[in-house]
C-alpha positions as semicolon CSV with decimal commas, in nm:
position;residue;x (nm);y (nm);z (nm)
1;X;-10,334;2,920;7,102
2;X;-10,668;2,966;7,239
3;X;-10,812;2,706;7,433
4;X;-11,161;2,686;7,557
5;X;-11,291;2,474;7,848
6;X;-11,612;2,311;7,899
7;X;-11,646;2,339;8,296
8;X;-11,371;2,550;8,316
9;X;-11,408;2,590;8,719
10;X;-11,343;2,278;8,746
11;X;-11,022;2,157;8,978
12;X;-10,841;2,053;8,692
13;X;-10,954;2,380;8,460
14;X;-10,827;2,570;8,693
15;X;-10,527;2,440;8,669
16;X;-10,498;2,382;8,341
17;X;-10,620;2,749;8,292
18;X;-10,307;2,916;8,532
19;X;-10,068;2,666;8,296
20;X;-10,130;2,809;7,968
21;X;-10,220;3,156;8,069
22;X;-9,867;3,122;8,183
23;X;-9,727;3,051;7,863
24;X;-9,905;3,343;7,675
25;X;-10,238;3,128;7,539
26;X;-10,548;3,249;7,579
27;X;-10,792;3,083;7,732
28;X;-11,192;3,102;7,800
29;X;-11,384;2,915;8,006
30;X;-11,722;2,814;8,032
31;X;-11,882;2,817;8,359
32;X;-12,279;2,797;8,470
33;X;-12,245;2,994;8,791
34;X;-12,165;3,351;8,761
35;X;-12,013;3,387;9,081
36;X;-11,716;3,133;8,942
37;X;-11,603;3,427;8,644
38;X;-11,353;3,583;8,916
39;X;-11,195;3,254;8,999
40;X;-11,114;3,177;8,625
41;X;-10,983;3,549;8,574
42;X;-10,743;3,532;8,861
43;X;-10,615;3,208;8,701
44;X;-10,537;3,423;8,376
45;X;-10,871;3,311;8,151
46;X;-11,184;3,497;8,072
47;X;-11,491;3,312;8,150
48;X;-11,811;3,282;7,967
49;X;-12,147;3,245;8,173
50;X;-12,337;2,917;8,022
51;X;-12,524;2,623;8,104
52;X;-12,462;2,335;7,913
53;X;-12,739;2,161;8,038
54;X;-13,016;2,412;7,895
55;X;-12,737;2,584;7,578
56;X;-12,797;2,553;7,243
57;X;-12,587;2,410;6,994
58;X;-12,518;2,798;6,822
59;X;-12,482;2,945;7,203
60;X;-12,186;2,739;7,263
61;X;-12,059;2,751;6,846
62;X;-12,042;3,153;6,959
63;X;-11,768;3,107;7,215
64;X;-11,593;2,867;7,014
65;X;-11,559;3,082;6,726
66;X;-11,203;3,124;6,646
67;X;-11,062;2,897;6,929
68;X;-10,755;2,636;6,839
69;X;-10,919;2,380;7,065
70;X;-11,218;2,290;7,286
71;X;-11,134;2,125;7,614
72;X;-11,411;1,921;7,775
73;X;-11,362;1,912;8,161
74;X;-11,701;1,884;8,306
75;X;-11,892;1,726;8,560
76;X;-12,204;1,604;8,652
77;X;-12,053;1,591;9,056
78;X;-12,028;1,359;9,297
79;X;-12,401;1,388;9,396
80;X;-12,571;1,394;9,090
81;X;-12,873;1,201;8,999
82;X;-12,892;0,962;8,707
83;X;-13,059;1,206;8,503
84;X;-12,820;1,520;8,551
85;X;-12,496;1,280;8,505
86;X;-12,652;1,198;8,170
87;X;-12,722;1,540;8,108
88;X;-12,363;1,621;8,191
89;X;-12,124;1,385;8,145
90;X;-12,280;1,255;7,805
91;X;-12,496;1,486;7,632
92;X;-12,349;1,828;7,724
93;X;-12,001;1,663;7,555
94;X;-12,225;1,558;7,226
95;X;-12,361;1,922;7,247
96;X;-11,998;2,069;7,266
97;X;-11,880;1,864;7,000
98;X;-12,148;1,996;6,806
99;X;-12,092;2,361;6,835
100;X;-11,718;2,258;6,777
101;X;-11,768;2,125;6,444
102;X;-12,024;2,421;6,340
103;X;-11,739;2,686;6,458
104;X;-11,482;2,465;6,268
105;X;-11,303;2,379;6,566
106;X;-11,155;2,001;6,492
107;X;-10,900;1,984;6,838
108;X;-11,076;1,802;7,107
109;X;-10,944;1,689;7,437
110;X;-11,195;1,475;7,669
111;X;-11,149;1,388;8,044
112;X;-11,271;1,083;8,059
113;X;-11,220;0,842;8,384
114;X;-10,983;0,528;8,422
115;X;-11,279;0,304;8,497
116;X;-11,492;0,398;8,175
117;X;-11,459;0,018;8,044
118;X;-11,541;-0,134;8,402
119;X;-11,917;0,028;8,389
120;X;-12,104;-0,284;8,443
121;X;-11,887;-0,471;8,658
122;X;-12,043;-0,540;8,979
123;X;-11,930;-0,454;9,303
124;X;-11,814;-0,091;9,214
125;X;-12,151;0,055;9,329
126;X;-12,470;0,189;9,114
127;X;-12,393;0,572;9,175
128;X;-12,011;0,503;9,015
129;X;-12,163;0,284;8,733
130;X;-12,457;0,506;8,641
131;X;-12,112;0,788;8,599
132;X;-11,925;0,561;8,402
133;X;-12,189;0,472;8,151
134;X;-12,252;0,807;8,087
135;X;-11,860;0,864;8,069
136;X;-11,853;0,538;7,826
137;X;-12,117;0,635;7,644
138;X;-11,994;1,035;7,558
139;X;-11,635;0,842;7,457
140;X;-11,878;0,637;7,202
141;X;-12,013;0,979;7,014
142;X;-11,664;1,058;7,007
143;X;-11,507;0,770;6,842
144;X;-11,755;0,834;6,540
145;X;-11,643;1,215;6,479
146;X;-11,454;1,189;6,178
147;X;-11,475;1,581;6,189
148;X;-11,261;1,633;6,520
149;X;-10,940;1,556;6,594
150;X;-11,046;1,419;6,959
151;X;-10,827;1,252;7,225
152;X;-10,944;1,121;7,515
153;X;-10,777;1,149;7,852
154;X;-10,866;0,868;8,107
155;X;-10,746;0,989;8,472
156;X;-10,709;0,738;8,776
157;X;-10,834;0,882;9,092
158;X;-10,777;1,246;9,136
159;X;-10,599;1,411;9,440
160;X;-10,515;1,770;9,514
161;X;-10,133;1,684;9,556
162;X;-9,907;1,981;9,360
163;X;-9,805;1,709;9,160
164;X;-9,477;1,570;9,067
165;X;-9,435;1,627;8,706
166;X;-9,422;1,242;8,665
167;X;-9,696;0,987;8,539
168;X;-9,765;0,666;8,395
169;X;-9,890;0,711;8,055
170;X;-10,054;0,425;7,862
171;X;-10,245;0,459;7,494
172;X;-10,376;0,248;7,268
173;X;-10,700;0,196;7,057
174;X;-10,889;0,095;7,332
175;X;-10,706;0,104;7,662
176;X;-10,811;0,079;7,979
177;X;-10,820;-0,185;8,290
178;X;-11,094;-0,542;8,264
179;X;-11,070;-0,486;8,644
180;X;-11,161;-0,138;8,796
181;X;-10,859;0,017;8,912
182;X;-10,807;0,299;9,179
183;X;-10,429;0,410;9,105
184;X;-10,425;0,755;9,200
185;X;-10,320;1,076;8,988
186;X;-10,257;1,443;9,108
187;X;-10,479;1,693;8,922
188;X;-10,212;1,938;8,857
189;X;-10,037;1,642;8,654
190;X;-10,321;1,599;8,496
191;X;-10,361;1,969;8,351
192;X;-10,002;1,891;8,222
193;X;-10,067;1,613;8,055
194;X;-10,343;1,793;7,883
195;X;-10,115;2,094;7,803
196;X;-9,850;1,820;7,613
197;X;-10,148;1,692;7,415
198;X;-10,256;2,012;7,301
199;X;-9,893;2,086;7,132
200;X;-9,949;1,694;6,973
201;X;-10,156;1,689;6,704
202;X;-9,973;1,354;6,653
203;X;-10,194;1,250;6,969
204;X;-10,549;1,286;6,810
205;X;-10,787;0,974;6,757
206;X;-10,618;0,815;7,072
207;X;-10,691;0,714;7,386
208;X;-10,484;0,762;7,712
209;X;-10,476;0,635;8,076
210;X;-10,290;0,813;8,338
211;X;-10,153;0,740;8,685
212;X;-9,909;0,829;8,897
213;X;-9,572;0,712;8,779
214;X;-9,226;0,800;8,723
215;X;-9,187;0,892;8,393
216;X;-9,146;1,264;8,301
217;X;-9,448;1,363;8,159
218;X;-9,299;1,529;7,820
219;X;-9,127;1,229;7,814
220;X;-9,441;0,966;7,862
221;X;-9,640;1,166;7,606
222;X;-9,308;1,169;7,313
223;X;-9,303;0,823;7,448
């Protein structure tokens, strides 16, 4: 396949670059920063330089021409003001969405966050809510794409751990905690959850939570 990922210097882009360069797919990613292009090559991708803020819907239709899937991975980071984490993590996934549907690109994976349902719950703090609205609200414009065969990924708390190869895996129409929850998740399992929904189609229009957990991950995702 080719695969290509929105914020694809991102800790788990990288590693979901390295696993499917591995297998023989190709796979571009699309960075702002020039100086990230060597990182992404040494993982096995190309890499093309773009903002997503600033793009235009046909700038980022050109990269996706002829891809198998579009990958949104992302961030606004962990310092971000209101405005750039709505820039980011809402309307730069609308704008990839777009360009995906004008390349005819219908696969669509989103990383999404655990929390996305607990926005407006108080106690979690304003910086984490004003994130999670964003992330709630980009999972809204994707629940009306009839065009795109979308799934959306909802991670608990990522750690750089190598990873175990095991998760717990839960989907449904709308799942997801009333409660925040913190359950932590290696990145690298993660990325391999992501690679075992790209060979699904059978997994579009549905939305996952993972944690850590014990169940093999081809196994949790057949599951």
């Amino acid at each position: 396949m080719k695969i290509v990922i929105a914020g694809g210097h991102g800790k788990i882009a990288l590693r979901l670059t390295r696993r499917l360069a591995a297998r023989g797919d190709t796979v571009v990613g699309i960075v702002r920063n020039p100086r990230h292009v060597d990182d992404i090559r040494r993982a096995g991708g190309d890499a093309v330089v773009l903002d997503l803020e600033h793009a235009t819907v046909e700038e980022v239709a050109a990269t996706l021409a002829g891809a198998d899937a579009a990958v949104f991975s992302a961030g606004s980071g962990n310092s971000a003001t209101a405005e750039r984490r709505d820039r980011m993590d809402r309307a730069a996934v609308v704008l990839v969405m777009d360009a995906a549907e004008k390349a005819g690109v219908r696969r669509f994976l989103h990383v999404s966050s655990i929390n996305v349902g607990c926005a407006d719950d108080r106690g979690i703090g304003e910086g984490y809510s004003v994130y999670l609205r964003a992330k709630r609200a980009a999972e809204q414009h994707i629940f009306t794409r009839d065009t795109l065969d979308w799934t959306v990924l909802r991670p608990g708390v990522l750690t750089d751990g190598r990873g175990d190869g095991t998760v717990e895996l839960t989907t449904g129409k709308e799942v997801g905690p009333k409660t925040a929850r913190f359950d932590q998740v290696a990145r690298e399992d993660v990325a391999a959850v992501l690679v075992a929904l790209l060979d699904r189609p059978d997994t579009a229009r549905r939305i996952y939570v993972v944690v850590g957990g014990k169940t093999p991950i081809e196994q949790a995702v057949d599951a």
